[in-house]
C-alpha positions as CSV (number, residue, x, y, z in Angstrom):
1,X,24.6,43.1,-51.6
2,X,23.0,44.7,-54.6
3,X,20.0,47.7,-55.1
4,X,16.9,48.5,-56.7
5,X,14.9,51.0,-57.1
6,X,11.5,50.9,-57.4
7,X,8.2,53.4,-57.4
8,X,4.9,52.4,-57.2
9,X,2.2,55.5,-55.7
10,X,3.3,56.8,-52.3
11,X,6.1,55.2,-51.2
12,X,5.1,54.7,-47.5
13,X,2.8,51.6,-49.0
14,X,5.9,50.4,-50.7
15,X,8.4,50.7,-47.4
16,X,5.6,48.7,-45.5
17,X,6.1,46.0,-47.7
18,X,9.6,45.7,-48.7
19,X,10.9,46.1,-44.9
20,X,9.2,42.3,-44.4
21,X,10.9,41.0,-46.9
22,X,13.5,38.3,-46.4
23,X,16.8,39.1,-47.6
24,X,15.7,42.7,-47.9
25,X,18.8,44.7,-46.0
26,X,17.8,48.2,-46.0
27,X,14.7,50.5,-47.4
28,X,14.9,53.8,-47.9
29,X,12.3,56.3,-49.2
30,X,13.0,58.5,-51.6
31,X,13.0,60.4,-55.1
32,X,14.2,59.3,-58.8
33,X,13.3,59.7,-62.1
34,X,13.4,63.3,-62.2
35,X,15.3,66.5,-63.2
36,X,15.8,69.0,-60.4
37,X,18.6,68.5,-57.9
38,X,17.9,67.6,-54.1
39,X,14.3,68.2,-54.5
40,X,11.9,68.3,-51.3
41,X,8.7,66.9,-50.9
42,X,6.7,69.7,-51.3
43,X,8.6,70.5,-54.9
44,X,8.1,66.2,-55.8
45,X,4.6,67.0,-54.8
46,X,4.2,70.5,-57.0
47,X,5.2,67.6,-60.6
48,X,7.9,70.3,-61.0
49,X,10.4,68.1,-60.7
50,X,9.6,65.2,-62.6
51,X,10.6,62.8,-59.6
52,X,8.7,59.9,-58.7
53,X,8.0,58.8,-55.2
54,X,10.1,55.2,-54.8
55,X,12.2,53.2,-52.7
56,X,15.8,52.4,-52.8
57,X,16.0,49.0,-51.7
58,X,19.6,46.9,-50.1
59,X,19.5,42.9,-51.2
60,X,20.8,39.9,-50.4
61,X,21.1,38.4,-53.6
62,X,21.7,35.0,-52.3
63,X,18.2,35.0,-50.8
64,X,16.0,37.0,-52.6
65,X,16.6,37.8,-57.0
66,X,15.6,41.2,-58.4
67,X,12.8,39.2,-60.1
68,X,11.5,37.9,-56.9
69,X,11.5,42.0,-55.8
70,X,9.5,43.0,-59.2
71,X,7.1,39.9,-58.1
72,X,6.3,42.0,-54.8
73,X,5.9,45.1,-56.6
74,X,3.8,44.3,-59.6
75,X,1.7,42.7,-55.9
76,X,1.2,45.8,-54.2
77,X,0.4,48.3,-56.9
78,X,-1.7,48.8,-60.2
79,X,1.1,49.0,-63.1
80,X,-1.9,50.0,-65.6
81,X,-2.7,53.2,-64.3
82,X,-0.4,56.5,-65.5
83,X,0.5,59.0,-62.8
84,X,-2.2,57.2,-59.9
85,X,-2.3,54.9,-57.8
86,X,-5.6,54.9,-56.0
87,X,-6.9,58.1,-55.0
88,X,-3.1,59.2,-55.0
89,X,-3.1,61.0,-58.1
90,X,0.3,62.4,-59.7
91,X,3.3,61.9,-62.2
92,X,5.1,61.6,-58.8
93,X,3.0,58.3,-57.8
94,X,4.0,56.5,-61.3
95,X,4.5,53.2,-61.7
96,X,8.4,53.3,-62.4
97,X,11.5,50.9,-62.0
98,X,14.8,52.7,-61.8
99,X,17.5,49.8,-63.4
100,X,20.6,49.7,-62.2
101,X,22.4,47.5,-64.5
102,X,21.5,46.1,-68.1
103,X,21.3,43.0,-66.3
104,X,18.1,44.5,-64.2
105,X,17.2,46.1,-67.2
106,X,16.6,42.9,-69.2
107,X,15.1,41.0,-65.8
108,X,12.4,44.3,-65.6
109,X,11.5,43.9,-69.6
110,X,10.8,40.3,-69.3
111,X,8.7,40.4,-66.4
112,X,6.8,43.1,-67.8
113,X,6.4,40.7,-71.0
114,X,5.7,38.0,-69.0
115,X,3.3,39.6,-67.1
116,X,1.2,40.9,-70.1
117,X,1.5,37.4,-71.6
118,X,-0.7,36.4,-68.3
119,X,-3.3,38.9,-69.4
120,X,-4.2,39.6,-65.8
121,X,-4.6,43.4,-66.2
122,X,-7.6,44.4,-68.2
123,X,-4.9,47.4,-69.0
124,X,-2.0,48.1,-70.5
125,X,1.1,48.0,-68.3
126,X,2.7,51.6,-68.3
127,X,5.6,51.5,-65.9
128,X,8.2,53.3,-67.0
129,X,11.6,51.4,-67.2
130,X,14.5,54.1,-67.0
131,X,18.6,54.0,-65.5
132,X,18.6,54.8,-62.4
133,X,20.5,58.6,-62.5
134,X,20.7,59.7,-58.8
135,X,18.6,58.7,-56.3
136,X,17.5,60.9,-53.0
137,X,16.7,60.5,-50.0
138,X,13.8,61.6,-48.7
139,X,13.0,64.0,-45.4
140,X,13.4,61.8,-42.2
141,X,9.7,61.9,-41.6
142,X,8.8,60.2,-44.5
143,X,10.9,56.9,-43.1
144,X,9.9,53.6,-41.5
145,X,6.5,55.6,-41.5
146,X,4.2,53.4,-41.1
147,X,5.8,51.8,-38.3
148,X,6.2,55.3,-36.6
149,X,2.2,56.4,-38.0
150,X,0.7,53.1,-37.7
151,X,-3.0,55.2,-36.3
152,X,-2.3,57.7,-39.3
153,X,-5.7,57.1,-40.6
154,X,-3.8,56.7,-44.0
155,X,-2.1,54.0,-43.0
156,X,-4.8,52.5,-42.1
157,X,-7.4,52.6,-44.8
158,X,-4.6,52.4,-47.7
159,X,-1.1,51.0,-46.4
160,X,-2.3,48.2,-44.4
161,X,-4.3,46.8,-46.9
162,X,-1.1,46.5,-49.1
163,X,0.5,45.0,-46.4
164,X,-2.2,43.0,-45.7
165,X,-2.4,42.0,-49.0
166,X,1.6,41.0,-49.7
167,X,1.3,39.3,-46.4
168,X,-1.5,37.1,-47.3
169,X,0.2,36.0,-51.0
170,X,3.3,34.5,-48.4
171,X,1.3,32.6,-45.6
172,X,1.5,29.3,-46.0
173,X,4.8,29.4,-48.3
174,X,2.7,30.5,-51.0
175,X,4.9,32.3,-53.9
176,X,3.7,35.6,-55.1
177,X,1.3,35.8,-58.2
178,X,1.3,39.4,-59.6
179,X,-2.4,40.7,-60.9
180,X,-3.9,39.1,-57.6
């Protein structure tokens, strides 16, 4: 098993996501990136804490790479925009990937050259690429929520079309082609 850790907006869009992914273990919403200890959502919320909304994700290496993960994620969220992501709007819904080794490190840098190579985004990619310090949990409510919200009506006008959106780049064994 190894980790990531990955933020990308609110991480509710993210979870949707990640928990259909093959060879994903276990998802768990959270906090990162910041410098207060054990912070809540309302303080995340407040940009007091310099946390970023993101997920902490279990992998089966042997089915799915760290590269296939950043795939997914460069998918499901606009890496050009600082501190947004939609009408989310917030240095907690950053574009950020939490390394956890150099080796993740160095996998994160080249995708992000690779990806501007492409010239996809009409922007400049600004995730942030940081170590991964501590990592926390968030409140209980904020898991699996879009399984347990699926009427919440944001869930339905901004989750599911993520979801919709990484599940259409897989039907029909189609690989995932980030900037579409």
């Amino acid at each position: 098993m190894d980790n990531a850790t990955l933020g990308g907006g609110c991480f509710w869009c993210l979870e949707a996501v990640y928990l259909k992914v093959d060879g994903v273990l276990s998802v768990v919403s959270g906090y990162a990136g910041g410098h207060s200890q054990n912070p809540t959502y309302q303080e995340v919320c407040s940009e007091t804490t310099g946390h970023a909304e993101v997920l902490r994700l279990d992998f089966d290496p042997d089915k799915i790479s760290f590269s296939e993960l950043l795939d997914i994620f460069w998918i499901i969220h606009d890496p050009t925009t600082p501190n947004r992501q939609g009408n989310d709007v917030g240095s907690q819904y950053r574009s950020i990937i939490l390394y956890h080794s150099d080796e993740q490190r160095v996998i994160a840098e080249n995708s992000i050259k690779a990806l501007e190579a492409k010239g996809l985004y009409r922007n400049k990619i600004v995730t942030e690429l940081l170590p991964l310090e501590v990592f926390y949990p968030a409140e209980d409510y904020h898991q699996n929520y879009y399984e347990t919200n699926p009427g919440n009506p944001y869930c339905q006008l901004v989750v599911k079309p993520k979801l919709d959106k990484y599940l259409s780049h897989f039907s029909n064994g189609k690989k995932p082609e980030p900037g579409t």
